[in-house]
N, C-alpha and C positions, 0 to 999 in steps of 0.2 A: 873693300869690305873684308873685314878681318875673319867671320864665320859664315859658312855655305853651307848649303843643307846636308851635304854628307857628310861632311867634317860632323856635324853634328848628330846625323844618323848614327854616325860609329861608335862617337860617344855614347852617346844614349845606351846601345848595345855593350859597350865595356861595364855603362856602371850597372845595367839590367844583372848579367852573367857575373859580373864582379871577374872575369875574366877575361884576359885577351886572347886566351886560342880559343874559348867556347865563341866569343864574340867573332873572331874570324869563321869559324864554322858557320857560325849562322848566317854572317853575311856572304860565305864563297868568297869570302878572298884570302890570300898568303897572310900568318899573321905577322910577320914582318914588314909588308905592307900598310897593314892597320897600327901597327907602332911608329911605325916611321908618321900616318897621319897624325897621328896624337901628338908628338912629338912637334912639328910640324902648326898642327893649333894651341901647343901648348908655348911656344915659343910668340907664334905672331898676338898673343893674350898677355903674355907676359910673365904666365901664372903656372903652378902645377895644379891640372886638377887631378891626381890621383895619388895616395900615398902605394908605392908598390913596396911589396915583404916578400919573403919568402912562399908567406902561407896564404898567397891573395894580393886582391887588392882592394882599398876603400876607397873613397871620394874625401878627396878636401876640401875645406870650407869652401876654395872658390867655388872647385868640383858642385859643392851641392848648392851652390849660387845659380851655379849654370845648367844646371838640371833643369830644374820650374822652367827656365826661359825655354831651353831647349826642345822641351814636349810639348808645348803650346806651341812654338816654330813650326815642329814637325808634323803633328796635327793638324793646324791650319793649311800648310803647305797641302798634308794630302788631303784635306779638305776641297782645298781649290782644283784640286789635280781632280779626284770623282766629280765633283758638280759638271767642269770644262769637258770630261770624259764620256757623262751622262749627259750632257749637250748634244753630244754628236750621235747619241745613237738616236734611232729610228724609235720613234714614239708607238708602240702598241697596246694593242687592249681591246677589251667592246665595253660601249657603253650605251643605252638603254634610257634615249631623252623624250621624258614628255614634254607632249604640247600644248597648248590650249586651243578648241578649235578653231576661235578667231583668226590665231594668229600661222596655224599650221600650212597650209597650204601656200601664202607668200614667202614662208621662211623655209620651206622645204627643199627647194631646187638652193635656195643659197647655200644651205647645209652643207648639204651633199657633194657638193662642186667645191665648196671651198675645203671639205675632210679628203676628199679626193688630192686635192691639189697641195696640201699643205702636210697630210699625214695619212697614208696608203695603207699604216698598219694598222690603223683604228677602225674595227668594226662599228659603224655607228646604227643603231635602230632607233627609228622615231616610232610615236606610238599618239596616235590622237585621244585625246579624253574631255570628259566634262572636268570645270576645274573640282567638281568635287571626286570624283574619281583621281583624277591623279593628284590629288592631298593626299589621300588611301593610299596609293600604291607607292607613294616615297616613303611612307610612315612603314607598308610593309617593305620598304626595298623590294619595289618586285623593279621599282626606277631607281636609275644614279642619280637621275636629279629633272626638272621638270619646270616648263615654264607656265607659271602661274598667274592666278590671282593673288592678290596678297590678303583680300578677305577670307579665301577660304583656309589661309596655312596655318598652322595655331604655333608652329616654332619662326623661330629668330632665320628670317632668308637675307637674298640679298639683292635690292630693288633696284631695278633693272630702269623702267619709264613708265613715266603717267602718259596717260593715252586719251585725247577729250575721247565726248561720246555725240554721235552724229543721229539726224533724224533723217532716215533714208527713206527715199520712194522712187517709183520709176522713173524710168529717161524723161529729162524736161520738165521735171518737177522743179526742182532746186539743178544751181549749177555741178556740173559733174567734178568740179576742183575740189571741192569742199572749203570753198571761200563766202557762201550764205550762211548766215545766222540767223536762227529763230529761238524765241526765248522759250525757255522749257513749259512756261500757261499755256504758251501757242503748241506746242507738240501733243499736249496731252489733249487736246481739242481735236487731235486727228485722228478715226479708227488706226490702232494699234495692234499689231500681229506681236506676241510676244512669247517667250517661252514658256514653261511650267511657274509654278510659283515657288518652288524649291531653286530654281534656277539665281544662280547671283546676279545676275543683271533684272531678271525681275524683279528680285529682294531690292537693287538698287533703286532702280525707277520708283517703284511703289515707294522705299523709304523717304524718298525728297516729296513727292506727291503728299504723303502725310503732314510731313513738315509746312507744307504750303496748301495744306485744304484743298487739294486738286482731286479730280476724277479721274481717273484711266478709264478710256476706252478702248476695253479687249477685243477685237473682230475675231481674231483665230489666236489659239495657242496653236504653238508649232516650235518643236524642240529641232536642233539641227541648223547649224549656218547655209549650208546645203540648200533643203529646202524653202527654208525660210526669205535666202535671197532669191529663188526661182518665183515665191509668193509673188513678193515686193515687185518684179522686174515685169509679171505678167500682170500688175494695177489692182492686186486683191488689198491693198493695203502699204502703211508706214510701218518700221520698226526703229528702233533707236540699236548702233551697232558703234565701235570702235571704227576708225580709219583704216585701218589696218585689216578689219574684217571683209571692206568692202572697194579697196581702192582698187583693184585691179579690174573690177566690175565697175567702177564708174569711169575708170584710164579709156574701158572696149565699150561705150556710150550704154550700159547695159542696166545701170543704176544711177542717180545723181542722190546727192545729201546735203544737208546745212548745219554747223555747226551749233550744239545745244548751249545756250545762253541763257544767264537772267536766271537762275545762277548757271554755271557752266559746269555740267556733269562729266568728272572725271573717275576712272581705276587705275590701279595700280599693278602693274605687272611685276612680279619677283624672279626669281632664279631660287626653285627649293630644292635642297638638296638633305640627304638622309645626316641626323646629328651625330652617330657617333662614325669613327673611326676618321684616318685621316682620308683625303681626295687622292686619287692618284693621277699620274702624269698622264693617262690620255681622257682620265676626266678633267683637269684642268686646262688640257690642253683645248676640251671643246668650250669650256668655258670663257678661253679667251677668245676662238671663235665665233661666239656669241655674241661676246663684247663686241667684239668686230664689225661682224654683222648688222647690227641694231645700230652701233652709232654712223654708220654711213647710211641707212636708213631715214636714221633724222639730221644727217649732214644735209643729205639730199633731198628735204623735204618729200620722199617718198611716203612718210608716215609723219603724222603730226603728234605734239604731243611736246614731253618735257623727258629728257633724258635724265637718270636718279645716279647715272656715274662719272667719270672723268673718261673720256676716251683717249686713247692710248696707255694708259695706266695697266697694271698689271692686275690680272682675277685673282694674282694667288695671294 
């Protein structure tokens, strides 16, 4: 190869100064040295690139041929050299993830273990909320970013998995796999423990209810996954919950479910994050962890549901 990047570095610095001993200065080396390289690319080119005078010197045609290419060489080169460079260092930062309650407590120890194990210099805070709470708090950035509902987000996110929705009751009701189906006529037939009616999962239920002339039967409002699966476990009643919300309680015989069918009631979970500014690398860096995360979730049928990304693909 006829040009190397220093050959080309030096260059560059002759035609910048229009000098070769300013050019040497600035590189630290003899400028006898630096002529002898010119010299040297100028020969294995075939060309002069510089007219010398007395009073300076210019670039000749090929000279300014060789420029354009030159700084785009050089450029790129250290392009590659920072990115390879920023590779290696240690990812830090704090970032500040909401959650949605459903999903908060199964993803929590994942978190943790894997920011542990993968990036030591990332402070990471989880933060439980209603999903309408943490739409607010990405909107004020009091969050980097927050796993949601996508009904509540009013900006552009980035959908993560759809998630059926299950009719859960105590042990021995339905099987505890969540492999029974009951069709949604049949669930609304059953007292119902549900949240507020501000609540989006209420908004949902009720909404297909409308659409199909059904009656909800409310037994208890009860806001809180918490108490709401302690209701259900002690035989006060049904709720309708994600997989996700209740699988670990149905894994320890503590709850059983059936999937809602006839139509089958699904939401969508997103990944929102604040619109302006760019992400930085230990928020992207949980973001892949995320990704992570969640698609071995539903590799492993641990969580049921439709995955909305490609796994192994990059967040950024």
């Amino acid at each position: 190869m006829l040009l190397d990047s220093r050959r080309l570095l030096y260059f560059l610095r002759i035609a910048e100064f229009e000098s070769f001993s300013q050019a040497a200065k600035s590189l630290h080396i003899a400028q006898p040295a630096l002529s002898h390289h010119v010299r040297q690319l100028e020969e294995s080119l075939g060309v002069s690139l510089f007219n010398r005078r007395s009073r300076g010197i210019t670039l000749t045609e090929e000279g300014t041929a060789l420029l354009h290419h030159a700084r785009s060489i050089v450029s790129r080169i250290e392009d590659a050299e920072n990115e390879l460079r920023n590779r290696t260092l240690e990812v830090t930062g704090s970032i500040t993830l909401g959650l949605a309650s459903s999903i908060a407590a199964p993803l929590t120890p994942l978190l943790l273990n894997s920011v542990h194990s993968k990036h030591k210099g990332i402070t990471l805070h989880l933060v439980e909320g209603t999903s309408a709470a943490l739409a607010e708090w990405v909107i004020s950035e009091r969050l980097d970013m927050a796993l949601n509902l996508e009904d509540v987000v009013e900006h552009r996110c980035m959908p993560l998995f759809n998630e059926d929705l299950y009719l859960v009751g105590p042990a021995g009701a339905f099987a505890n796999d969540g492999a029974t189906q009951i069709s949604f006529k049949a669930a609304t037939l059953r007292p119902l423990m549900l949240p507020a009616r501000h609540h989006s999962m209420r908004m949902l239920i009720e909404r297909e209810a409308v659409k199909r002339t059904l009656t909800i039967k409310t037994a208890y409002e009860i806001d809180g996954h918490g108490p709401l699966k302690a209701a259900i476990a002690a035989g006060f009643g049904h709720s309708i919950l994600s997989w996700a919300a209740i699988q670990q309680e149905c894994a320890a015989g503590l709850l059983s479910a059936a999937r809602i069918v006839r139509p089958s009631l699904r939401r969508t979970m997103v990944l929102d994050m604040p619109t302006r500014g760019q992400p930085s690398r230990a928020s992207l860096a949980i973001r892949t962890i995320l990704h992570e995360i969640i698609a071995e979730l539903f590799r492993s049928k641990t969580w049921h549901g439709q995955l909305r990304f490609q796994p192994g693909t990059s967040s950024e």
